[in-house]
N, CA, C and O of each residue as an XYZ file, in Angstrom:
460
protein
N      14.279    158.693     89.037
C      15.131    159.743     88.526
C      15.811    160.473     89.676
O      15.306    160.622     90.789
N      17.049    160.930     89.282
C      17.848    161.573     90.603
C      16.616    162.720     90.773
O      15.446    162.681     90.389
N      17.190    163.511     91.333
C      16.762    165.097     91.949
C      17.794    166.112     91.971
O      17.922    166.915     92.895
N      18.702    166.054     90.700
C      20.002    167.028     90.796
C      18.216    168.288     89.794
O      17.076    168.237     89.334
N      19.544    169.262     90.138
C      18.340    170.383     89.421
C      19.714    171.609     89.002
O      20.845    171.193     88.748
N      19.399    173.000     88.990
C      19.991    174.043     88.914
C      19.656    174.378     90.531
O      18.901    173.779     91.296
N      20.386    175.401     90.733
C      20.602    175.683     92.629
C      19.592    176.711     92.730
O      19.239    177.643     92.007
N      19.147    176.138     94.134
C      17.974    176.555     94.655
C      16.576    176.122     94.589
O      15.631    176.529     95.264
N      16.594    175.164     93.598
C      15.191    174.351     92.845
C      15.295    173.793     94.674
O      16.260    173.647     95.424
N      13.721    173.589     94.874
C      13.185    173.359     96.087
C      11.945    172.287     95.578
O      11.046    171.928     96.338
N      12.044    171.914     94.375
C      11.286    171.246     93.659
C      11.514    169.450     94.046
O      12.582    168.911     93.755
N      10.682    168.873     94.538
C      10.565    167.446     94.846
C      10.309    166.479     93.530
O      11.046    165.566     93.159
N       9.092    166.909     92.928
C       8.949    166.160     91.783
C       8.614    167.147     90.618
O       8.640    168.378     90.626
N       8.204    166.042     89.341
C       8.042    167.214     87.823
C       8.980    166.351     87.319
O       9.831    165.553     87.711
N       8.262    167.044     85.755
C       9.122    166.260     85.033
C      10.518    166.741     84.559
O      10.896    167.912     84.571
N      11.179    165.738     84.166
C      13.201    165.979     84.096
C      13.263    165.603     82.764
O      12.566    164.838     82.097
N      14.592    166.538     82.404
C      15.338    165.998     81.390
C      16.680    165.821     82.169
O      17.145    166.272     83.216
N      17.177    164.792     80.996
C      18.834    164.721     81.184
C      19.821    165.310     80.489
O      19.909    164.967     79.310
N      20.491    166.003     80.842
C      21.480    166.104     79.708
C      22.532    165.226     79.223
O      23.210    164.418     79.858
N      22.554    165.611     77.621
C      23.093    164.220     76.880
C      25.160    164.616     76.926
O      26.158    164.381     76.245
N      24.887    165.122     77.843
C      26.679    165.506     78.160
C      26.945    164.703     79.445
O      27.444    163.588     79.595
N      26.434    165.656     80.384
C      26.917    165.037     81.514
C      25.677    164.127     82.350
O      25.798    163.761     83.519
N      24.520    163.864     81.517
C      24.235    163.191     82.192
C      23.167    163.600     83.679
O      22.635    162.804     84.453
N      23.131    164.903     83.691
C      22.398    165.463     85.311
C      20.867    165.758     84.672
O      20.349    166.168     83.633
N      20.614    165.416     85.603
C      18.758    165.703     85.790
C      18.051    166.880     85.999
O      17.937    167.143     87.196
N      17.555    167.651     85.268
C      17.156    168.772     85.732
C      15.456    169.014     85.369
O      14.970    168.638     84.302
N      14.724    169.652     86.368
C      13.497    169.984     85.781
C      13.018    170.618     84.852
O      13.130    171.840     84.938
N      12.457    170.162     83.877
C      12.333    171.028     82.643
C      11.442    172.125     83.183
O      11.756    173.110     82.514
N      10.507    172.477     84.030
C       9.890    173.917     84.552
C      11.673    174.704     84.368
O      12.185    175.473     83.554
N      12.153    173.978     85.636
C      13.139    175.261     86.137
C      14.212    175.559     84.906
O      15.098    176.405     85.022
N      13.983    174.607     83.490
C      14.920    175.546     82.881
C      14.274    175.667     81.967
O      14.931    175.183     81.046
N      12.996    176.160     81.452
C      12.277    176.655     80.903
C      12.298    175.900     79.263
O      12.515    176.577     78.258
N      12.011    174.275     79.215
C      12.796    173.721     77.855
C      10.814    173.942     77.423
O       9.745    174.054     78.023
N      11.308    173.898     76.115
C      10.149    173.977     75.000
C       9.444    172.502     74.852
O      10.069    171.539     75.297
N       8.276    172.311     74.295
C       7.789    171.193     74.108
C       8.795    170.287     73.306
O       8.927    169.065     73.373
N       9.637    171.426     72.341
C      10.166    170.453     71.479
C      11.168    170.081     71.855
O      11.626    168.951     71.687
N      11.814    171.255     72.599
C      13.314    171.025     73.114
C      13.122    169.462     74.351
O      14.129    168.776     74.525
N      12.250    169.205     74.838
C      12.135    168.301     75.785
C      12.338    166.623     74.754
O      12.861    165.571     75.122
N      12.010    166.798     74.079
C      11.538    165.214     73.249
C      13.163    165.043     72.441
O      13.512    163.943     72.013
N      14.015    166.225     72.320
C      15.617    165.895     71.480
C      16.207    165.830     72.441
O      15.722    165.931     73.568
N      17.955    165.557     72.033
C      18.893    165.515     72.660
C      19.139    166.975     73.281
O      18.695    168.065     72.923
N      19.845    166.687     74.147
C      19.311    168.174     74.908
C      20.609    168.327     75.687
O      20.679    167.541     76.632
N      21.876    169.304     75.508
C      22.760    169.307     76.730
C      22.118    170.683     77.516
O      21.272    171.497     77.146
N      22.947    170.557     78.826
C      22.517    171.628     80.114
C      23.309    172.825     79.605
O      24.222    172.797     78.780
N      22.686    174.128     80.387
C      23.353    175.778     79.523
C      24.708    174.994     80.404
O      25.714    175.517     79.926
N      25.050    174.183     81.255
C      26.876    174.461     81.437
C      27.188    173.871     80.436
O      27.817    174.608     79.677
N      27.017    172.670     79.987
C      27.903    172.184     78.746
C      27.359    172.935     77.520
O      28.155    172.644     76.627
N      26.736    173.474     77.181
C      26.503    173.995     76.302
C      27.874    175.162     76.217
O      28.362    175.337     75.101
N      28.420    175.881     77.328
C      29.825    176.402     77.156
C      30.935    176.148     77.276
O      31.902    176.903     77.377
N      30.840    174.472     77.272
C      31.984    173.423     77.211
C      33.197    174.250     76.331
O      34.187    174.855     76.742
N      32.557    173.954     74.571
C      33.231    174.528     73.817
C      34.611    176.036     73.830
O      35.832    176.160     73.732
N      33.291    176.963     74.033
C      34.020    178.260     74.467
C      35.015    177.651     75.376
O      36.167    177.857     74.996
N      34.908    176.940     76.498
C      35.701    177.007     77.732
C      37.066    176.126     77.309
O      38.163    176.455     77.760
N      36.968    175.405     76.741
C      38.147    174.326     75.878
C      38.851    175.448     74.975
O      40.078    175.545     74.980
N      38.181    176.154     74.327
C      38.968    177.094     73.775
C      39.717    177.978     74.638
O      40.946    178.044     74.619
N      38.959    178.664     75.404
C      39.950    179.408     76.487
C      40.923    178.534     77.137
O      41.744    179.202     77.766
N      41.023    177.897     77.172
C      42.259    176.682     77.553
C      43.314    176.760     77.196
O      44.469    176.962     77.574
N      42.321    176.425     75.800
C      43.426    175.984     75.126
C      44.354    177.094     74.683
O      45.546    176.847     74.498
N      43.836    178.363     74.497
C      44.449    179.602     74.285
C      45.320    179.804     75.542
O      46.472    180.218     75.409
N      44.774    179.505     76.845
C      45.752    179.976     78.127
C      47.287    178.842     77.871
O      48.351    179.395     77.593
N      47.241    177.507     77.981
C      47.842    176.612     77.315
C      48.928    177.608     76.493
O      49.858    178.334     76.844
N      48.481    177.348     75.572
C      49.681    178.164     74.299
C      50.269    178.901     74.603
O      51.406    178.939     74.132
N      49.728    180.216     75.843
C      50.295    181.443     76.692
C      51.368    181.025     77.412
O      52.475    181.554     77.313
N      51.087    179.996     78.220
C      51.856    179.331     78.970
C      52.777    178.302     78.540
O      53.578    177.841     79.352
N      52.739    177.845     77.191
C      53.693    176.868     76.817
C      55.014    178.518     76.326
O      56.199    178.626     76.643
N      54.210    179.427     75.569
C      55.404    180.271     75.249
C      56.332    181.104     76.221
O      57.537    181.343     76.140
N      55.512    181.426     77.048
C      56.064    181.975     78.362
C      56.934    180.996     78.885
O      57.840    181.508     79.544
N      56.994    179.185     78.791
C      57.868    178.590     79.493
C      59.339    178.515     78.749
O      60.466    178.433     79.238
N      58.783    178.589     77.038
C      59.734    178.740     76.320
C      60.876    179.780     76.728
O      62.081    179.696     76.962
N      59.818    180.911     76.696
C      60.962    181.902     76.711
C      61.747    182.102     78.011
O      62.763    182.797     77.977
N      61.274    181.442     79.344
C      61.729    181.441     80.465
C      62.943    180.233     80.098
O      64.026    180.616     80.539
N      63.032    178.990     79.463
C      64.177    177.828     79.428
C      64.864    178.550     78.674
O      66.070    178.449     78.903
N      64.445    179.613     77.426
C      65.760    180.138     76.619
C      67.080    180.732     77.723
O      68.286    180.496     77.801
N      65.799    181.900     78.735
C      66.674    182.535     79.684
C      67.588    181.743     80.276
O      68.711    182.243     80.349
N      67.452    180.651     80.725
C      67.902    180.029     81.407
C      68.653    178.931     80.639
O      69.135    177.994     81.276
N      68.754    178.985     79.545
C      69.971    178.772     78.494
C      71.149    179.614     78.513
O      72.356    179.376     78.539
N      70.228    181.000     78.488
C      71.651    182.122     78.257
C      72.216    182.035     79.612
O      73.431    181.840     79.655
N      71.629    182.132     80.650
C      72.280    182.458     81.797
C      73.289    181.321     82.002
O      74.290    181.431     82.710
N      72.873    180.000     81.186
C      74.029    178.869     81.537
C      75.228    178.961     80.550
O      76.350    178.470     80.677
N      74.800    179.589     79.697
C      76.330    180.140     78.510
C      76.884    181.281     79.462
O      78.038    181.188     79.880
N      76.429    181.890     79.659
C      77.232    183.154     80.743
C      77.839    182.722     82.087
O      78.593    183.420     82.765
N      77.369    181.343     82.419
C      78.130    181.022     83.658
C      79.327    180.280     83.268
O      80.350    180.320     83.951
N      79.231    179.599     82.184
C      80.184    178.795     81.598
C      81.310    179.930     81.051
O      82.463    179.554     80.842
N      81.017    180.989     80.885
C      81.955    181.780     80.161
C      82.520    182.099     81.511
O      83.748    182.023     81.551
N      81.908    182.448     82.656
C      82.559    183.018     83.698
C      83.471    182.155     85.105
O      84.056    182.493     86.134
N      83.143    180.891     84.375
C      83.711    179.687     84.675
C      85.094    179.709     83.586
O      86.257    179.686     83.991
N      84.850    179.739     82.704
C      86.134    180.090     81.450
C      87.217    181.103     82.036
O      88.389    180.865     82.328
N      86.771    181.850     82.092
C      87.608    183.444     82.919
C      88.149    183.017     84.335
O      89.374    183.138     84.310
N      87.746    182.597     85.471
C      87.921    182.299     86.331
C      89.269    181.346     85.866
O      90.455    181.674     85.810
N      88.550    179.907     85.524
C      89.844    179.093     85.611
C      91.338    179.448     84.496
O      92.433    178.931     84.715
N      91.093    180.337     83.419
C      92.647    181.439     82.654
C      92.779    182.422     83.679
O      93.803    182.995     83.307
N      92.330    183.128     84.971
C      93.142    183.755     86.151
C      93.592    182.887     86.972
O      94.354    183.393     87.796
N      93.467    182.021     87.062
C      94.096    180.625     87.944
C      95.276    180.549     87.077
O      96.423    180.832     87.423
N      94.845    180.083     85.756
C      95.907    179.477     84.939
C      97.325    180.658     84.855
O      98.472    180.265     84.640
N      97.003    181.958     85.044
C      97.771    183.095     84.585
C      98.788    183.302     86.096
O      99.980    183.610     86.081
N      98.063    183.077     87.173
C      98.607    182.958     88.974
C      99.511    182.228     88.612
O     100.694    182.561     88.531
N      99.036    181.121     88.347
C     100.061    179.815     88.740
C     101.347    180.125     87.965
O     102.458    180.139     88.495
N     101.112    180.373     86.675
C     102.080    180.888     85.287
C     103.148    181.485     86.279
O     104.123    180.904     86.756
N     102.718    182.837     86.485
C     103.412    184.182     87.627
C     104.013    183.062     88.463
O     105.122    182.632     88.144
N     103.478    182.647     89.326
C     104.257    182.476     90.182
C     105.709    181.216     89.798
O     106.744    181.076     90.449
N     105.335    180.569     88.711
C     106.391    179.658     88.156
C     107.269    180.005     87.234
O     108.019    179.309     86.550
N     107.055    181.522     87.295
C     108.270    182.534     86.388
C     108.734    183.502     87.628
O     108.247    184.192     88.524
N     110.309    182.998     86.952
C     111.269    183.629     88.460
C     111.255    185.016     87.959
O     111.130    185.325     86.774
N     111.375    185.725     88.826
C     111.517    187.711     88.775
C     113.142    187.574     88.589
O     113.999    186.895     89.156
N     113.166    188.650     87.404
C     114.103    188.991     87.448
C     115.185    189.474     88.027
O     114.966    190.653     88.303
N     116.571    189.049     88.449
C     117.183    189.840     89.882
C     117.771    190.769     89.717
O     117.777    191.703     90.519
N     118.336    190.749     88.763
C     119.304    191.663     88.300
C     119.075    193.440     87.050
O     119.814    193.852     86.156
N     118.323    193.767     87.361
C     117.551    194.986     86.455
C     118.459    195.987     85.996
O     119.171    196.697     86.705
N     118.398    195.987     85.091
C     119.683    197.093     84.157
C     119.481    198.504     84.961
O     118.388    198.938     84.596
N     119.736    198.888     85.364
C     119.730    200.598     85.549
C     119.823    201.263     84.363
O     120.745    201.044     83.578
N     118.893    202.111     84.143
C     119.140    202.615     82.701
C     119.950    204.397     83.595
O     119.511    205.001     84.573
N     120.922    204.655     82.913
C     121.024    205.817     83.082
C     120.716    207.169     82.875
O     120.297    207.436     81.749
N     120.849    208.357     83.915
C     119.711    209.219     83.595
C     120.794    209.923     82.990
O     121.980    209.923     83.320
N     120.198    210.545     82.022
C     120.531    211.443     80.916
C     120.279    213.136     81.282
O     119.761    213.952     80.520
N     120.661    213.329     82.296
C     120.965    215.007     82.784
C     122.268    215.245     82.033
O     122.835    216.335     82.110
């Protein structure tokens, strides 16, 4: 049998269980299993908070899938707002060029002043 244990066991021999999760060897002294608990399937107190811990996951997960959501929306809008400001930009180009391919008038009426 290996010699994995819980930390600090200074323990050479005795008798072991395994746990039916992962599999590690531990002395049944150092984790205090019952006559009966020794003879069943038996996981170690870490997998025993497997569960809980898959849940917290999976809850952080979901946090983080919505948070990415709402970060690609941003970054949706910000690409409609560049496109609009890409829009604007190239109708002041379009409006320059216009101007400058319309001749000024040379000749301007004088309106007369009315004293």
């Amino acid at each position: 049998m290996a010699l994995h244990c819980i930390e600090n066991c200074k323990k050479k021999k005795g008798e072991q269980i395994m746990c039916c999760v992962c599999a590690k060897w531990l002395h049944a002294a150092c984790v205090n299993l019952s006559a009966e608990e020794k003879d069943g399937v038996w996981p170690c107190f870490t997998c025993r908070q497997l569960p809980e811990k898959i849940c917290g996951i999976e809850e952080n997960l979901n946090k983080l899938m919505d948070m990415t959501k709402l970060i690609l929306d941003k970054i949706d809008d910000l690409n409609h707002l560049q496109d609009s400001e890409n829009s604007i930009k190239a109708d002041i180009l379009t409006v320059k060029t216009d101007c400058k391919k319309t001749p000024l008038i040379a000749n301007w009426t004088k309106i007369p002043d009315s004293r």
